[in-house]
MDTraj code that builds the backbone (N, CA, C; nanometers):
import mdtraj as md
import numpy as np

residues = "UNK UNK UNK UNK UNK UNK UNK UNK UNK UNK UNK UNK UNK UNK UNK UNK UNK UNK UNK UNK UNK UNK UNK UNK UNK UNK UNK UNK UNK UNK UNK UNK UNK UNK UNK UNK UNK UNK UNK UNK UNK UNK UNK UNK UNK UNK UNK UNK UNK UNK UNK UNK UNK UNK UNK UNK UNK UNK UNK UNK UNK UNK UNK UNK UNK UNK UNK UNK UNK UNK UNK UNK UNK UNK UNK UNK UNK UNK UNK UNK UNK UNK UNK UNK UNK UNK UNK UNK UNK UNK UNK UNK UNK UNK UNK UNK UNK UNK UNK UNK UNK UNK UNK UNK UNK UNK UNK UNK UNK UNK UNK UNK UNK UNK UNK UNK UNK UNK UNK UNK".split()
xyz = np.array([
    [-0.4860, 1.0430, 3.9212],
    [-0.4533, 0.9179, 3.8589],
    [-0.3854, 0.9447, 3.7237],
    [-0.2930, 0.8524, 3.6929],
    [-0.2188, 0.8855, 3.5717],
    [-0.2607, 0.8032, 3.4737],
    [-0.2957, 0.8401, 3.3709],
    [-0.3744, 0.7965, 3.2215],
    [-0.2472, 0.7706, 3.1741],
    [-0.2506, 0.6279, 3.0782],
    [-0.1527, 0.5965, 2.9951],
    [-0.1725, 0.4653, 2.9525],
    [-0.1589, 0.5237, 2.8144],
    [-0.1578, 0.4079, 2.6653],
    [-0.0303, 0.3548, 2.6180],
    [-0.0118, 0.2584, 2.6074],
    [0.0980, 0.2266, 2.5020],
    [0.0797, 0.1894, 2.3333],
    [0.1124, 0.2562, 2.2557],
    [0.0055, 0.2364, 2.1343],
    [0.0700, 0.1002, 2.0317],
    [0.1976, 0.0512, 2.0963],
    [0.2597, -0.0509, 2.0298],
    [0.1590, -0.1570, 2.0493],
    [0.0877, -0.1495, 2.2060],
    [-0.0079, -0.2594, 2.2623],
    [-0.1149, -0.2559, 2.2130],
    [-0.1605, -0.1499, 2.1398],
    [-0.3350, -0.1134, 2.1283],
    [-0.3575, -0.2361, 1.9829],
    [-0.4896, -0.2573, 1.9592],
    [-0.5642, -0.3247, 1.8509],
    [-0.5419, -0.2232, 1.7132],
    [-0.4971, -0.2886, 1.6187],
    [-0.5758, -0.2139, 1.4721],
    [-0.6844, -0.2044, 1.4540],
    [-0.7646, -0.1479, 1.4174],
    [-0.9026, -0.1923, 1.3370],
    [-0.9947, -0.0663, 1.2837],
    [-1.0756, -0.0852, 1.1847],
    [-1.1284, -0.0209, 1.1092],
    [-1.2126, 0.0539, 1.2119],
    [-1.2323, 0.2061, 1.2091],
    [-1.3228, 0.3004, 1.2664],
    [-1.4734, 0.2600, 1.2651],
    [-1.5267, 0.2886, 1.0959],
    [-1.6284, 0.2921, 1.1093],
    [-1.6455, 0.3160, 0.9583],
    [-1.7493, 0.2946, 0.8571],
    [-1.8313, 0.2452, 0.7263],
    [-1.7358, 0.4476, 0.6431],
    [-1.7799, 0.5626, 0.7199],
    [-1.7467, 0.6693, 0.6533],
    [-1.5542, 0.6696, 0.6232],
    [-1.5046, 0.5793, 0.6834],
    [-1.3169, 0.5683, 0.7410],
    [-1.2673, 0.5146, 0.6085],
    [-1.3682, 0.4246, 0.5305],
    [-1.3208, 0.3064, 0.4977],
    [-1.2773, 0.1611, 0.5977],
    [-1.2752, 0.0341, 0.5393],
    [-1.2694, -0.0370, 0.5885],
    [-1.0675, -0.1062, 0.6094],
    [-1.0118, -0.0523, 0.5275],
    [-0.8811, -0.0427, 0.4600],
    [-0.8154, -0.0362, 0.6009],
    [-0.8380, 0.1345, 0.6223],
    [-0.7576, 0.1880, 0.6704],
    [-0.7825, 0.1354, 0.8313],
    [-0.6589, 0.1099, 0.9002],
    [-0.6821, 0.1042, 1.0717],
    [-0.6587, 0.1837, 1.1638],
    [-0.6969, 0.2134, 1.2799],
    [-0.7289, 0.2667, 1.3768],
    [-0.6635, 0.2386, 1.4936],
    [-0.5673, 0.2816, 1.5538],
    [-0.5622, 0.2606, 1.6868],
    [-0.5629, 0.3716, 1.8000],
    [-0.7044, 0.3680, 1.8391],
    [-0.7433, 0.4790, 1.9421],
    [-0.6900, 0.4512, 2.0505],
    [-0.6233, 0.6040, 2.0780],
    [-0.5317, 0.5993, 2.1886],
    [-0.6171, 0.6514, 2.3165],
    [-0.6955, 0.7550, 2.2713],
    [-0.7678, 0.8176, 2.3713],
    [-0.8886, 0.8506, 2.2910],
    [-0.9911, 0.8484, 2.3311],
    [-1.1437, 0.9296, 2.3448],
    [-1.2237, 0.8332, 2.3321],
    [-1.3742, 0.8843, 2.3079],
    [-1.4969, 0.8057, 2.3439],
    [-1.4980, 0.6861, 2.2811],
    [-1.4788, 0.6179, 2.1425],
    [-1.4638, 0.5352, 2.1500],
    [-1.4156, 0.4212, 2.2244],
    [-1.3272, 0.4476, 2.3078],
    [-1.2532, 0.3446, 2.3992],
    [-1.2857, 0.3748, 2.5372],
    [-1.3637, 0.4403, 2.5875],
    [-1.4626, 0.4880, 2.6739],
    [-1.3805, 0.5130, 2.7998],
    [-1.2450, 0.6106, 2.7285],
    [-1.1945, 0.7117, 2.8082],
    [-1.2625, 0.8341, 2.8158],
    [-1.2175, 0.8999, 2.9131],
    [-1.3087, 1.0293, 2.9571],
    [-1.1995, 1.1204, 2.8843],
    [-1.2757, 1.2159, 2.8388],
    [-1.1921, 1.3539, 2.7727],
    [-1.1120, 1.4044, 2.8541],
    [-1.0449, 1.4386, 2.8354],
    [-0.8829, 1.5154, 2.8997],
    [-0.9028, 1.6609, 2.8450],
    [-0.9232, 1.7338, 2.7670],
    [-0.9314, 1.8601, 2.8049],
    [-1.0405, 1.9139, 2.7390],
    [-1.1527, 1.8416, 2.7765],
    [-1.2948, 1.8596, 2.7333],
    [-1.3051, 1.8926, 2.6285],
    [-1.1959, 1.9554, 2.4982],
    [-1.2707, 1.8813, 2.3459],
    [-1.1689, 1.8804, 2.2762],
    [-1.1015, 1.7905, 2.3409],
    [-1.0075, 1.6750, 2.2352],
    [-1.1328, 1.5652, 2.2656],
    [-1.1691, 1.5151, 2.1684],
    [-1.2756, 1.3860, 2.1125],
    [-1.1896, 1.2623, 2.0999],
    [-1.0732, 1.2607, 2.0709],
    [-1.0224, 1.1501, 2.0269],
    [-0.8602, 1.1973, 1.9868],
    [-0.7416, 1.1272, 2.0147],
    [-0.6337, 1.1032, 1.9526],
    [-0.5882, 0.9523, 1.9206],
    [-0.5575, 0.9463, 1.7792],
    [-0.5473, 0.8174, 1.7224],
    [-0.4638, 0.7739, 1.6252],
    [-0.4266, 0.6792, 1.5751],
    [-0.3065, 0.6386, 1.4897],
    [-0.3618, 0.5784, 1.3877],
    [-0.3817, 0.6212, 1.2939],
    [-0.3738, 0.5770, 1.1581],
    [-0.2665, 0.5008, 1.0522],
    [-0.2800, 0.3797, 1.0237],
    [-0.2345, 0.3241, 0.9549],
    [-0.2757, 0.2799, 0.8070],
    [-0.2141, 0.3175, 0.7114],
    [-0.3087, 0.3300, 0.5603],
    [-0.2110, 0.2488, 0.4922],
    [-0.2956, 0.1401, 0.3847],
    [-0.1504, 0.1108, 0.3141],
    [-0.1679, 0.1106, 0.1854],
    [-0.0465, 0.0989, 0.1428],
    [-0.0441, 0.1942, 0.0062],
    [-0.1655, 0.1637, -0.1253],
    [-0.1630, 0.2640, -0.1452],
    [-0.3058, 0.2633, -0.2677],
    [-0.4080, 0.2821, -0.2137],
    [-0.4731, 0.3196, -0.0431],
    [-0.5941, 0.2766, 0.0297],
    [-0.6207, 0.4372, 0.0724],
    [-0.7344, 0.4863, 0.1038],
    [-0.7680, 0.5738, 0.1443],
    [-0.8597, 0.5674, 0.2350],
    [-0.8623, 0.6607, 0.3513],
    [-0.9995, 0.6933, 0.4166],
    [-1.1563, 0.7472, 0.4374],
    [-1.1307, 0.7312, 0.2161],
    [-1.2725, 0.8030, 0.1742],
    [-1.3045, 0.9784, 0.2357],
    [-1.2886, 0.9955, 0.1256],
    [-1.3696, 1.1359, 0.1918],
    [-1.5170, 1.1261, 0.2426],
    [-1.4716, 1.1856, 0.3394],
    [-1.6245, 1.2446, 0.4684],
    [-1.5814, 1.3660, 0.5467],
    [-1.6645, 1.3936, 0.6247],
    [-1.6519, 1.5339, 0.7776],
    [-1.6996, 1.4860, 0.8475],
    [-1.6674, 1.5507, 0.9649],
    [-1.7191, 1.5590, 1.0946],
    [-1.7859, 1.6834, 1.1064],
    [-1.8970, 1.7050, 1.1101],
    [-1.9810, 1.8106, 1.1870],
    [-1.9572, 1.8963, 1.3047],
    [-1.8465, 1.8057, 1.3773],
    [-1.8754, 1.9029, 1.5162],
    [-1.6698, 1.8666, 1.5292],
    [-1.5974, 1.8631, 1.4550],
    [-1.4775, 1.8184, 1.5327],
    [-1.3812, 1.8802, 1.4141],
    [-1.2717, 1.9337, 1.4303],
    [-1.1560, 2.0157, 1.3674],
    [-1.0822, 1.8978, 1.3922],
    [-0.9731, 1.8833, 1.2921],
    [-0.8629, 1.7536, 1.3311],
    [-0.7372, 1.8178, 1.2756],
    [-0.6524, 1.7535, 1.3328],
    [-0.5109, 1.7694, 1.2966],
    [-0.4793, 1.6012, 1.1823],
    [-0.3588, 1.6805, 1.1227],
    [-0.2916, 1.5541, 1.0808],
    [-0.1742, 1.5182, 1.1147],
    [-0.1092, 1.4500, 1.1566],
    [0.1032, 1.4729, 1.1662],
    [0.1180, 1.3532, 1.1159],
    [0.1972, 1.3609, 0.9805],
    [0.2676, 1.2432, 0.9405],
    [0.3828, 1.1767, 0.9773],
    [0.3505, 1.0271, 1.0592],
    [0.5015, 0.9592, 1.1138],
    [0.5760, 0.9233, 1.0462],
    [0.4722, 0.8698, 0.9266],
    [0.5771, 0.7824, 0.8375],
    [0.5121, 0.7823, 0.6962],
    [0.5796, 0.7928, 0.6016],
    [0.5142, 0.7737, 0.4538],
    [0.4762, 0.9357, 0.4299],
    [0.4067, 0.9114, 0.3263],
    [0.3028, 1.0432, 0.2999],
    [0.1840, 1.0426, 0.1574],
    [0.1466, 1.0612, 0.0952],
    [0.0546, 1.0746, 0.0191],
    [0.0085, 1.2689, -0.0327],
    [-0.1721, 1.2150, -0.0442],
    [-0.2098, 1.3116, -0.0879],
    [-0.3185, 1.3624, 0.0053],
    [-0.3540, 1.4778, 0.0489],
    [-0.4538, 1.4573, 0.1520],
    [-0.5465, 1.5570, 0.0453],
    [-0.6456, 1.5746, 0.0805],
    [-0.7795, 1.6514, -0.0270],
    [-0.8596, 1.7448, 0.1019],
    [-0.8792, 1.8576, 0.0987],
    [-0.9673, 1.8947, 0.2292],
    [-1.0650, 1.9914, 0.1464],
    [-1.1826, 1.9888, 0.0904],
    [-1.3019, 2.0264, 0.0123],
    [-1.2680, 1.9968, -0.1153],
    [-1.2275, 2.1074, -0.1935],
    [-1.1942, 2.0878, -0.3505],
    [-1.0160, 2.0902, -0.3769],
    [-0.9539, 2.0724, -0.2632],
    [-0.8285, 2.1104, -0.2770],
    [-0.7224, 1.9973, -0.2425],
    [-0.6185, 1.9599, -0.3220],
    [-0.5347, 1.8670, -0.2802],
    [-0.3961, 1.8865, -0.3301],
    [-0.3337, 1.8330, -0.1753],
    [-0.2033, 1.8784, -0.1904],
    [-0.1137, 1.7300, -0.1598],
    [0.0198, 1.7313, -0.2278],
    [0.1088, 1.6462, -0.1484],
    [0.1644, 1.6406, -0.0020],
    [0.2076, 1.5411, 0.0519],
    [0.2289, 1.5335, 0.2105],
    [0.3430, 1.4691, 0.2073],
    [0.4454, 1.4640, 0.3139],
    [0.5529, 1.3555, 0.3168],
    [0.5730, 1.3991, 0.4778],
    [0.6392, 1.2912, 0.5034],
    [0.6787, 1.2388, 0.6850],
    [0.6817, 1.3905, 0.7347],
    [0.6520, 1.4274, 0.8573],
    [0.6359, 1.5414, 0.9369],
    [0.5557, 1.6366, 0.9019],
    [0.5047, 1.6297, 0.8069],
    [0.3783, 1.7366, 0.7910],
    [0.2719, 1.7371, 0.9085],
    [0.1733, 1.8668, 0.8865],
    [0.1132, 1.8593, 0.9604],
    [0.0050, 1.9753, 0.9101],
    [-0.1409, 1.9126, 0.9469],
    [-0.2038, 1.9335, 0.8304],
    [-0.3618, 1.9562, 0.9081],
    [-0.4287, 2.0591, 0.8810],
    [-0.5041, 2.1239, 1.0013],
    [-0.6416, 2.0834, 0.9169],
    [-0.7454, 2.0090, 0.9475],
    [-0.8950, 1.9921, 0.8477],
    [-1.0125, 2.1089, 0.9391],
    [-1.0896, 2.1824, 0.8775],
    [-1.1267, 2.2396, 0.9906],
    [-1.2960, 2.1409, 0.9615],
    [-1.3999, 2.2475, 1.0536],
    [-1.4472, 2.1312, 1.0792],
    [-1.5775, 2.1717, 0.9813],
    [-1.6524, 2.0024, 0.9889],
    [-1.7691, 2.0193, 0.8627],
    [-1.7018, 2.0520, 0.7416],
    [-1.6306, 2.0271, 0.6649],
    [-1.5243, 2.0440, 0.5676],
    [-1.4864, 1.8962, 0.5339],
    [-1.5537, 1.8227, 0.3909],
    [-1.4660, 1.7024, 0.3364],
    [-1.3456, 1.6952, 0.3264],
    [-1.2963, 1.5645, 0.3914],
    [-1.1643, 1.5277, 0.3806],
    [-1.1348, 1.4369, 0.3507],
    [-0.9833, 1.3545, 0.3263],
    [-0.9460, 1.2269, 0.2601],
    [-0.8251, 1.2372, 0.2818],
    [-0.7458, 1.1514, 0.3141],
    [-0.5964, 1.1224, 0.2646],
    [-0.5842, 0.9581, 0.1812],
    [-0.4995, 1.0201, 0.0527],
    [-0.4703, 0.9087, -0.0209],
    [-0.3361, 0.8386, -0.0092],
    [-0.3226, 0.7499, 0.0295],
    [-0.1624, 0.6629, 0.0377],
    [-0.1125, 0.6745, -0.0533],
    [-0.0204, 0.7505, -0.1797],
    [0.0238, 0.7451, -0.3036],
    [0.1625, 0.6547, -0.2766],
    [0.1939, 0.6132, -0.2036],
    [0.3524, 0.5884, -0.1612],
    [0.2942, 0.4260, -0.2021],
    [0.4399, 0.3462, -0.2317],
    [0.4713, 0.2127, -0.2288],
    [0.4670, 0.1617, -0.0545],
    [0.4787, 0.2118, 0.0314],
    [0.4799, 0.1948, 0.1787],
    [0.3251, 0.2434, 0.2703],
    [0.3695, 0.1509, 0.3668],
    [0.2216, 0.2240, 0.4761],
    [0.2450, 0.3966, 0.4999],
    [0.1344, 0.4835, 0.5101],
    [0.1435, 0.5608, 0.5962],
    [0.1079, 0.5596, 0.6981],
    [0.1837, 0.6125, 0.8372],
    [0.1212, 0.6421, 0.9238],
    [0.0756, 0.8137, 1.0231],
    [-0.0300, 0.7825, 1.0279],
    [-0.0728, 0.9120, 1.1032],
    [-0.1144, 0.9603, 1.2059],
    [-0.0824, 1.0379, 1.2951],
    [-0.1369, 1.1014, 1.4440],
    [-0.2603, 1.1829, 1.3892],
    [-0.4071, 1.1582, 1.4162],
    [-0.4964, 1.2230, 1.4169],
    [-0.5301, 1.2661, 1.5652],
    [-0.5603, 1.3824, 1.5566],
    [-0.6254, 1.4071, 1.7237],
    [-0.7449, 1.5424, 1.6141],
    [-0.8295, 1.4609, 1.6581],
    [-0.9951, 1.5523, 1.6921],
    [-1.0196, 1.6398, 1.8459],
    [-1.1000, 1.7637, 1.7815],
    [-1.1343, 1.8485, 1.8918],
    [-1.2504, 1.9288, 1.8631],
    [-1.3595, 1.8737, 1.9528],
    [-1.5015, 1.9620, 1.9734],
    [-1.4938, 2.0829, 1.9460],
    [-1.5626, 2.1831, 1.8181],
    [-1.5239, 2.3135, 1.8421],
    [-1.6834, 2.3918, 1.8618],
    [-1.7730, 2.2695, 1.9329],
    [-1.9374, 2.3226, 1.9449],
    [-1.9225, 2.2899, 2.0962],
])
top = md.Topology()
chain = top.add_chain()
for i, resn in enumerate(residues, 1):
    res = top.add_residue(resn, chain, resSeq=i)
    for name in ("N", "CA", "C"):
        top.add_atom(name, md.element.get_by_symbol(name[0]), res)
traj = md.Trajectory(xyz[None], top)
């Protein structure tokens, strides 16, 4: 059977209390939307939408490594004590159990491809 999202169609909406409430969400794939894993630990790939001045609060994940790829915009992302600038096409590796954050510094939305992956 062939799996397929269209993400123009999917809902915005806030993750969850550690995300911030700001920032939106549109899960393309994983447990939240109570698709089945595709290559048993990707957890989730999702689209982030941040707008400017808003962040996703720093937090971790315990059990999940994430990517970042910037579509559009860019900011500042922070991963423990360290922060760097970002702009469109970056791509930006958090490993896991490790605080993270990205800050919108831009006058515009950013947007972002997150994909999480089980590394327990």
């Amino acid at each position: 059977m062939i799996e397929k999202t269209n993400i123009l169609k999917l809902e915005k909406k806030p993750v969850n209390q550690i995300h911030g409430e700001k920032v939106l969400y549109q899960i393309i794939w994983g447990n939240t939307r109570g698709n089945k894993t595709f290559l048993k630990r990707i957890t989730a790939v999702a689209q982030m939408s941040i707008p400017p001045g808003e962040t996703n609060l720093v937090h971790n994940h315990k059990d999940d490594e994430q990517i970042y790829l910037i579509l559009k915009g860019g900011g500042t992302v922070q991963i423990g004590d360290e922060r760097t600038e970002t702009e469109e096409g970056d791509v930006i590796f958090l490993p896991v159990n490790v605080p993270h954050a990205f800050f919108n510094t831009t006058a515009d939305e950013t947007v972002i491809l997150n994909v999480s992956c089980r590394v327990t």
